[in-house]
LUMKE-353164 format. One record per residue (C-alpha): residue in three letters; residue number from 1; x, y, z. Coordinates in pm, 1 decimal, padded with zeros to 6 digits. Layout:
BEGIN
+--------+-----+----------+----------+----------+
: residu : num :        u :        v :        w :
+--------+-----+----------+----------+----------+
:    ALA : NUM :        X :        Y :        Z :
...
+--------+-----+----------+----------+----------+
//
This chain:
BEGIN
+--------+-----+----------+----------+----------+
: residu : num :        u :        v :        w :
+--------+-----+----------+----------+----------+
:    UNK :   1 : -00584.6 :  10560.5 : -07203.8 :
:    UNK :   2 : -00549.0 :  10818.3 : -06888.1 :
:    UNK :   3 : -00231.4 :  11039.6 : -06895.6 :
:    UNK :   4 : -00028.5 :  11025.1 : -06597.4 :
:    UNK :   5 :  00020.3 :  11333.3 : -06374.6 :
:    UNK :   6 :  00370.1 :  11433.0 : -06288.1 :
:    UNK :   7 :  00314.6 :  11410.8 : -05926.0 :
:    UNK :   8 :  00206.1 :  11006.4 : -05984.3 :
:    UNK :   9 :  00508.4 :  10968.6 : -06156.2 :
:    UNK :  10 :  00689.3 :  11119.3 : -05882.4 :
:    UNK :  11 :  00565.6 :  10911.8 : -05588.0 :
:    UNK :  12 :  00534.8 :  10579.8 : -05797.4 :
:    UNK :  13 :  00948.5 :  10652.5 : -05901.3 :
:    UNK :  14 :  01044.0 :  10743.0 : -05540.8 :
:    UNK :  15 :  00811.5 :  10405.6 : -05397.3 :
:    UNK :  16 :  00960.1 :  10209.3 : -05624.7 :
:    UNK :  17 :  01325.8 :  10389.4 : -05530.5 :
:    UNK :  18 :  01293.0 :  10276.3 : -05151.2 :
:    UNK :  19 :  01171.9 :  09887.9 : -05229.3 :
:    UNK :  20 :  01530.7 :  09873.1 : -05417.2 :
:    UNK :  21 :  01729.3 :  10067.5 : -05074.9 :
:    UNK :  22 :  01488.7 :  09819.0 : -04842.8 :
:    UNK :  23 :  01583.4 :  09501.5 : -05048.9 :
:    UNK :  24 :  01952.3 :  09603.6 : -05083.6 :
:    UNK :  25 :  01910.1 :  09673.4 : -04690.4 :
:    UNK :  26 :  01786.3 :  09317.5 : -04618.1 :
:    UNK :  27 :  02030.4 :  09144.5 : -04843.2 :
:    UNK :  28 :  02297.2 :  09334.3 : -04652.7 :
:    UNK :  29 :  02162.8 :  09211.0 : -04324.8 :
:    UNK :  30 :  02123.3 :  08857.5 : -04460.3 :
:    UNK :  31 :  02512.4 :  08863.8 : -04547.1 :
:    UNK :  32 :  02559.0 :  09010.6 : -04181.8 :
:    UNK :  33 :  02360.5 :  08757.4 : -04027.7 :
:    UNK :  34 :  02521.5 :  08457.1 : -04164.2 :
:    UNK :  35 :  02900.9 :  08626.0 : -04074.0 :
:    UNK :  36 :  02772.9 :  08688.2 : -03720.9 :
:    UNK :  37 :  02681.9 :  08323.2 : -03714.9 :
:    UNK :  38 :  03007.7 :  08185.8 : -03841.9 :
:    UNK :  39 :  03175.3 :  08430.9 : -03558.7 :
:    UNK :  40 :  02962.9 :  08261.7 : -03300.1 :
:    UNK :  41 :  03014.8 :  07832.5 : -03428.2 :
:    UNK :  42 :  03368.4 :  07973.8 : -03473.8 :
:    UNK :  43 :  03379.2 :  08113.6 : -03075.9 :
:    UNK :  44 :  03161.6 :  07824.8 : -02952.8 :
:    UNK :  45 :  03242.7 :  07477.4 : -03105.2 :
:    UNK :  46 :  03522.2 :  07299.8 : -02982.5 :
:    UNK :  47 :  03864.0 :  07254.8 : -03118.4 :
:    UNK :  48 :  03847.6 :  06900.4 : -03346.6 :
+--------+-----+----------+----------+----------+
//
């Protein structure tokens, strides 16, 4: 089996690094999407 080079195991650790920060970033937006729409319905819909 081929060694791996340092500088593979660099890049692949700092790829994989940023797919966590860009999934954490998306859940984040998710959770600030859904709040922006309760703001809204809550704004918007009349009183019952």
């Amino acid at each position: 089996m081929e060694q791996l080079t340092p500088e593979y195991i660099l890049l692949f650790h700092n790829v994989n690094k940023a797919v966590e920060e860009l999934e954490a970033a998306v859940d984040s937006l998710k959770v600030a999407q859904a709040q922006a729409e309760a703001a809204y319905l809550e704004r918007t819909e009349p009183c019952r």
